[in-house]
Steps between C-alpha positions, in 0.01 A plus 500: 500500500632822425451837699364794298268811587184394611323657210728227228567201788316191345558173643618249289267214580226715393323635209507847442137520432418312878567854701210739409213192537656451835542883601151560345364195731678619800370847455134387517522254807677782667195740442248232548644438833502854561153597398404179758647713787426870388155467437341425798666790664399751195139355615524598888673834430314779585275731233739777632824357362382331186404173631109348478419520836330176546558293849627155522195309469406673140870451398508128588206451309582677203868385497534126594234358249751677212785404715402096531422522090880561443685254513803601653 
């Protein structure tokens, strides 16, 4: 394996085409995973700072039926 800048370093065991499937894949779990976690606090935030205001009864109900219909 040789060492080059990270924008030319491609490993030799690999295909050149393999990296933006994999980068492109990685992106998405990372902002599914994400969205998982920020959205039930965007949904008990406040009306005054941007949030929907609802309490933690109307958020579980809204959020874990689309929650449990993703599989994760």
């Amino acid at each position: 394996m040789k060492f080059r800048f990270a924008s030319t370093m491609i490993h030799s065991n690999h295909p050149r085409g393999l990296y933006p499937p994999c980068c492109t894949a990685l992106w998405e779990r990372c902002s599914h995973y994400g969205m998982r976690a920020l959205l039930p606090l965007f949904m008990v935030a406040p009306l005054a700072i941007g949030g929907l205001g609802y309490d933690n009864r109307r958020t579980g109900m809204s959020f874990l039926p689309l929650a449990s219909s993703v599989p994760a």
